[in-house]
C-alpha positions as CSV (number, residue, x, y, z in Angstrom):
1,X,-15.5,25.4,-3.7
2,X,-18.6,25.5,-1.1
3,X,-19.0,23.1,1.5
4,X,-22.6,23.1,1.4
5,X,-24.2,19.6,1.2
6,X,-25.7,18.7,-1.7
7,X,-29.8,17.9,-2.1
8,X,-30.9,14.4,-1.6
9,X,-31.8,14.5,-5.3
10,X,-28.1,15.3,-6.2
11,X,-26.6,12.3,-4.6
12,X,-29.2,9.9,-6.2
13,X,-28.2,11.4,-9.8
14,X,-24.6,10.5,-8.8
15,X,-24.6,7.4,-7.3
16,X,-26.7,6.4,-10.7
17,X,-24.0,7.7,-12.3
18,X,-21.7,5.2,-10.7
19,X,-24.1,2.4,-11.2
20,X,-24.3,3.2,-15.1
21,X,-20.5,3.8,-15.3
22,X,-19.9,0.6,-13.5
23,X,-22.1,-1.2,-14.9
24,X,-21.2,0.2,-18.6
25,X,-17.4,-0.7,-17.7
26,X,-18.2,-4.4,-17.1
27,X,-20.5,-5.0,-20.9
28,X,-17.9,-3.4,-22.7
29,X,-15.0,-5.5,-21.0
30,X,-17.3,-9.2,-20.9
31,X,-17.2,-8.2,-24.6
32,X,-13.7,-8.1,-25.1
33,X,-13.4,-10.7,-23.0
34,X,-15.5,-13.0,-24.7
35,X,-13.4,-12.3,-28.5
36,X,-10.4,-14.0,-26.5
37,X,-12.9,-16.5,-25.0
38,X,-10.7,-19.6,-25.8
39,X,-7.6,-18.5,-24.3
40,X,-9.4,-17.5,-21.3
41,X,-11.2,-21.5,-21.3
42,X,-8.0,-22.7,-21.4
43,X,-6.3,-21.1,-19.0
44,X,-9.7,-21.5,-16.8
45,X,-9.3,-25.3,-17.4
46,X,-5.5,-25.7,-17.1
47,X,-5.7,-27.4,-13.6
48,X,-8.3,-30.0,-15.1
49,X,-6.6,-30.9,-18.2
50,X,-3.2,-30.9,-17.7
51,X,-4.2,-33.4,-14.7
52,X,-6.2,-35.7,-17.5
53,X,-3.3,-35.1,-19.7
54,X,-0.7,-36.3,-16.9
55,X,-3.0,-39.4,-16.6
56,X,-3.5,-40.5,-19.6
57,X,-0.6,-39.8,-21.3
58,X,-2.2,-37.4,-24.0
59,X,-4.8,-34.7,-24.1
60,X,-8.3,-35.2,-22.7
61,X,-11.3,-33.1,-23.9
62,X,-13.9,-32.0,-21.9
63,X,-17.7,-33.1,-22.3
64,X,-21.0,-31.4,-22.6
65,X,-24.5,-33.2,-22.8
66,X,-26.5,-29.9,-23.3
67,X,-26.7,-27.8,-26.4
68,X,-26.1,-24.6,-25.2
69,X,-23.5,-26.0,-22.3
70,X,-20.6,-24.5,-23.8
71,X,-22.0,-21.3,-24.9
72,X,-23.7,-20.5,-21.5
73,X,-20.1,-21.7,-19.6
74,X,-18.0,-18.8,-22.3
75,X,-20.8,-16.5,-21.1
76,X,-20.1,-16.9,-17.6
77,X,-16.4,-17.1,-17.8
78,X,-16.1,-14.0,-19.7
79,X,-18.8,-12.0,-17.0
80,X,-16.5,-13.3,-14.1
81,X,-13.2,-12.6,-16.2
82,X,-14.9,-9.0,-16.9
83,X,-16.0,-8.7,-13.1
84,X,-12.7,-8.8,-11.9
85,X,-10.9,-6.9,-14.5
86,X,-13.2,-4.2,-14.0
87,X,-13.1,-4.5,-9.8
88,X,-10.4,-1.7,-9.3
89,X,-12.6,0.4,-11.4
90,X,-15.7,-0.1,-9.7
91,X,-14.3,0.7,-6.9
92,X,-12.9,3.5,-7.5
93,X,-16.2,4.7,-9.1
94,X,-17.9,4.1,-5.7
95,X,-14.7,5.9,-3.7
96,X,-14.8,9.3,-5.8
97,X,-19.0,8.9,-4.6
98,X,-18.5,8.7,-0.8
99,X,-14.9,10.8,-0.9
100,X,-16.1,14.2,-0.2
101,X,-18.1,12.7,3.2
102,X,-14.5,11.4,4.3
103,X,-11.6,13.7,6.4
104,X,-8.1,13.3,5.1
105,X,-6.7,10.5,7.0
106,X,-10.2,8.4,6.2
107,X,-9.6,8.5,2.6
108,X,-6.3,7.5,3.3
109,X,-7.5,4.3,5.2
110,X,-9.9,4.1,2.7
111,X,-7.5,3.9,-0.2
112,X,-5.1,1.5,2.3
113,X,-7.8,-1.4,2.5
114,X,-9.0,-0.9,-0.6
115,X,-5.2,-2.1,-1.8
116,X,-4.8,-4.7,0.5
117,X,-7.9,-6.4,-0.1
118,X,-7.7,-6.4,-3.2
119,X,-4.0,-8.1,-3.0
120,X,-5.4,-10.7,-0.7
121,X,-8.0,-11.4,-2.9
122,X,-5.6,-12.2,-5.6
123,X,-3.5,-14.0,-3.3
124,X,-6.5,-16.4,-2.4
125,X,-7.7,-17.1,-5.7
126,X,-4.0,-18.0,-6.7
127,X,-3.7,-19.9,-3.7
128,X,-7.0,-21.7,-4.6
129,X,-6.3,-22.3,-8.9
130,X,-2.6,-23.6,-8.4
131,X,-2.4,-25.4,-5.2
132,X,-5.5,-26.8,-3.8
133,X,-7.8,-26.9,-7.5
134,X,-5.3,-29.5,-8.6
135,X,-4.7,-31.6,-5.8
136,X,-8.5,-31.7,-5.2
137,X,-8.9,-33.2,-8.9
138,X,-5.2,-35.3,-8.6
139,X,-7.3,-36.9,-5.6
140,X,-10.4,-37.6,-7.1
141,X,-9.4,-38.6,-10.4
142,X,-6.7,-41.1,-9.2
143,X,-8.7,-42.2,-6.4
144,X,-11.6,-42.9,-8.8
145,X,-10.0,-44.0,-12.0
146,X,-10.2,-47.8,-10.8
147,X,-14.3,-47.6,-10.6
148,X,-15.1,-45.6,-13.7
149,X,-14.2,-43.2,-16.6
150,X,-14.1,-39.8,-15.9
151,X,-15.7,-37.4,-18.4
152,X,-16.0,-34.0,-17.2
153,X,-18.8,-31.5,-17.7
154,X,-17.4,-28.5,-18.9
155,X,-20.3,-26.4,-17.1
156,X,-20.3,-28.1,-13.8
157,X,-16.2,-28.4,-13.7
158,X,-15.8,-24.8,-15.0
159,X,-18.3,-23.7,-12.1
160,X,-16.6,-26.3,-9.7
161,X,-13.1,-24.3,-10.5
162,X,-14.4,-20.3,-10.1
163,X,-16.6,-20.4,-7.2
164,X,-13.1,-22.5,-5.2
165,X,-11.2,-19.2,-6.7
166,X,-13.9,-16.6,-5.4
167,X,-14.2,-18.3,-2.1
168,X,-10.8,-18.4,-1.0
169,X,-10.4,-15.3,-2.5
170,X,-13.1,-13.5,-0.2
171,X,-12.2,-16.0,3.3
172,X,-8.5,-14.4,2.7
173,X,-10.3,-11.0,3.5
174,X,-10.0,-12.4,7.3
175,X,-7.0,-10.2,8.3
176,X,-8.7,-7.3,7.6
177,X,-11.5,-8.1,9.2
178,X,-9.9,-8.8,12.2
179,X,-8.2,-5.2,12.0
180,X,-11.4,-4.1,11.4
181,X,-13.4,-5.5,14.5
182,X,-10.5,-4.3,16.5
183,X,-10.6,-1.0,15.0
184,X,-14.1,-0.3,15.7
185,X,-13.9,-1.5,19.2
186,X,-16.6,-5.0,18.3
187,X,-14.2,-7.6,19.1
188,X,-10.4,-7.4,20.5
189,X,-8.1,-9.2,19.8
190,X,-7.8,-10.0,22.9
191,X,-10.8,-11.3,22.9
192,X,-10.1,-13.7,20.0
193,X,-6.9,-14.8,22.0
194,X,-8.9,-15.7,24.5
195,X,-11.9,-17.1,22.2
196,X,-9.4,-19.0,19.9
197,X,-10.7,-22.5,20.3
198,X,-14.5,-20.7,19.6
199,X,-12.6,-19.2,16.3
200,X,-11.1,-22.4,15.2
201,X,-14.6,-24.3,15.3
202,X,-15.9,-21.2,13.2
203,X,-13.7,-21.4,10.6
204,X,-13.9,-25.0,10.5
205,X,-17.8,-24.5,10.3
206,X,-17.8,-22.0,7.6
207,X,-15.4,-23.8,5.4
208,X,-18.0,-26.9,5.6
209,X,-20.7,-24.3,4.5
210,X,-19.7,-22.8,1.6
211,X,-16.9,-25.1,0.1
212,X,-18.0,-28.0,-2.2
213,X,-19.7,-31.1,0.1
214,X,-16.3,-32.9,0.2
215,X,-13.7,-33.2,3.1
216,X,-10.9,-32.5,1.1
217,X,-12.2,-29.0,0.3
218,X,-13.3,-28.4,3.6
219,X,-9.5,-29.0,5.0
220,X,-8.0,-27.0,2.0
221,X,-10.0,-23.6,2.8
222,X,-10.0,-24.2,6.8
223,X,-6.2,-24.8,7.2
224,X,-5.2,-21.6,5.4
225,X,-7.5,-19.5,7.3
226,X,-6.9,-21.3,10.7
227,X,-3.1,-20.2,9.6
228,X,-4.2,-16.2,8.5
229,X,-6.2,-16.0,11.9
230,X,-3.4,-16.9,14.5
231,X,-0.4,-14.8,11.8
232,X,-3.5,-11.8,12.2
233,X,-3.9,-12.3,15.9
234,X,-0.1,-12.3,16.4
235,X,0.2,-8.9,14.2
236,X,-2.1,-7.1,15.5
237,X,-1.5,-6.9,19.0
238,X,-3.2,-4.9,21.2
239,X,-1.2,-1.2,22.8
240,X,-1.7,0.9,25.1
241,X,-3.8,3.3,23.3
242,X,-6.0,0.3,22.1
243,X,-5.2,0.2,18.7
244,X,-3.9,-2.5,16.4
């Protein structure tokens, strides 16, 4: 096989390739996806309606007040559902497209955080759809039940429940960043351990930012991460050739 690098016009034609595979791999999957639509909803909405159902003493159904609410929610549910069926794929679409610029032992890296990533992403969207998703709705519903009857929106509560799953799903990415920065020699962890009050206040920050405008959310993103950031600190210590 020669080694010599390939025209400009070469690489283009490939990464298009992994583009129209990728992007190919995802319309055939929402498909599928959307034939089992209903079992997917349900699952989706499990947190909400078993919560209703524990309340009420029988099963609640959710609302809609647009025509095209439910139709537009399956669409999304099955894209998302699609997304992250077809996410090891993608991936390794776009690894086979940068593999032949990598040595050895970077592929091997490579392949390393490509696996754990993807296992802390799982393990934050789990976190988020059976521990915090229904003590956030426990707490609201109970804590408002005495004011007024709740009837949710299946768009807005379907919404509510995915982006909580994809958020804690990324911000449990933050061990690996911290390898990362260390890695590459941006931020020690010394550093942080000196910085840790500075860190804290981040975190706290962020999970105001991009969790729902509610306290309760807020706490339930920023405790978990406040936890992954001293266990990552504490792992990755600092040697005496300067690696983690």
């Amino acid at each position: 096989m020669s080694d010599r690098p390939k025209p400009l016009f070469e690489h283009i034609v490939e990464l298009r390739s992994v583009i129209v595979n990728s992007a190919c791999a995802i319309v055939v999957s929402m498909v599928l996806c959307y034939l089992v639509i209903d079992s997917i909803f349900d699952f989706v909405a499990s947190p909400l309606t078993e919560i209703l159902k524990s309340i009420d003493g029988q099963p609640s159904k959710l609302v809609y007040t647009s025509i095209s609410e439910i139709f537009s929610t399956h669409l999304r549910i099955a894209f998302y559902s699609s997304l992250t069926l077809c996410f090891p794929y993608i991936i390794l679409q776009f690894w086979k497209f940068i593999r032949p610029a990598l040595s050895e032992n970077e592929n091997k890296i490579i392949i390393r955080i490509i696996f754990a990533a993807s296992i802390l992403f799982i393990i934050g969207a789990a976190f988020a759809f059976y521990i915090v998703i229904p003590n956030l709705f426990t707490m609201f519903i109970k804590h408002n039940s005495n004011y007024a009857d709740f009837l949710p929106k299946i768009g807005e509560n379907m919404s509510f429940i995915i982006l909580l799953m994809f958020v804690f799903g990324l911000s449990f990415q933050m061990p690996l960043l911290i390898l990362a920065l260390d890695r590459l020699k941006i931020l020690r962890v010394s550093t942080m351990k000196k910085l840790w009050r500075e860190v804290i206040l981040a975190i706290v920050i962020l999970s105001a930012i991009v969790t729902p405008p509610d306290a309760f959310s807020m706490f339930f993103l920023a405790t978990p991460l406040i936890l992954l950031f001293i266990i990552s600190v504490l792992i990755c210590r600092d040697k005496s050739n300067e690696k983690c």
